[in-house]
N, C-alpha and C positions, 0 to 999 in steps of 0.2 A: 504494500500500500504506500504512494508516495500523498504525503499531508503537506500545505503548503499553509503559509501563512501570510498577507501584505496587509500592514498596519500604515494607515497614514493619518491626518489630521494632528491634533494636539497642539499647543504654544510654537511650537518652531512648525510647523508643519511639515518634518523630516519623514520620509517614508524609508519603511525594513522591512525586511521580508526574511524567510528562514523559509526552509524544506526538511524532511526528515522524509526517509526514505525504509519503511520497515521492515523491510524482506528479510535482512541479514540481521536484525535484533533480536536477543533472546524475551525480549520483553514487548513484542510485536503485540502481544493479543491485550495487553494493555491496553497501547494505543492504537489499535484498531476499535476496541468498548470504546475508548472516549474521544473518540474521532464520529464513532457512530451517534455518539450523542449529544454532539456538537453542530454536528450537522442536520440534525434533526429540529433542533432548534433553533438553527438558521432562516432567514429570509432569502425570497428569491432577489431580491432587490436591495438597495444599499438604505438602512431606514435614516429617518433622521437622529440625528445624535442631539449633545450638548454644545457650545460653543466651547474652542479649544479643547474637546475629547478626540480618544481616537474612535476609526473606524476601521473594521476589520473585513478582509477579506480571505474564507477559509478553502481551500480549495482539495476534495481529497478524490484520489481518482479521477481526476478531470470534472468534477463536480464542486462547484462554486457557491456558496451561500454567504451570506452577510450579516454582520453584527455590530454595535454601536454602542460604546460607555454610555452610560455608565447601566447599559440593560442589559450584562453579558450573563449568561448561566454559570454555573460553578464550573459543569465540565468546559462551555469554550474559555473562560477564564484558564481553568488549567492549562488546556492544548495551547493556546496562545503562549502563553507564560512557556511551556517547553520548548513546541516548534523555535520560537525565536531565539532560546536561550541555549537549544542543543541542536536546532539546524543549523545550516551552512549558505 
């Protein structure tokens, strides 16, 4: 499963992105659960946020959903918070 992440908006409006790629992790079926249910509660469309929050763009398997501070789920909170901190 490759899980993709693209955060942009917030006070600077820098955008970052991370991938994680899970084929080859022992800990795959982890984040396949929370990827599935991250994207589950996903939009199809980018919603409105807060001023100066970010916006998220989750992408797994070629499948795109949206999310927006400060109305994120526990699990895309987590996924977000790893894809970026342990993708590339």
């Amino acid at each position: 499963m490759r899980i993709q992440v693209r955060r942009t908006g917030g006070f600077g409006g820098i955008q970052r992105r991370g991938e994680v790629d899970t084929s080859t992790r022992p800990d795959a079926h982890e984040w396949h659960a929370l990827a599935r249910q991250a994207v589950a509660a996903g939009q199809g469309t980018p919603p409105a946020g807060v001023p100066d929050g970010f916006h998220y763009e989750i992408t797994v398997d070629g499948k795109s959903v949206y999310a927006a501070d400060p109305r994120l789920t526990d699990e895309q909170r987590e996924l977000i918070s790893r894809v970026l901190k342990e993708g590339a």
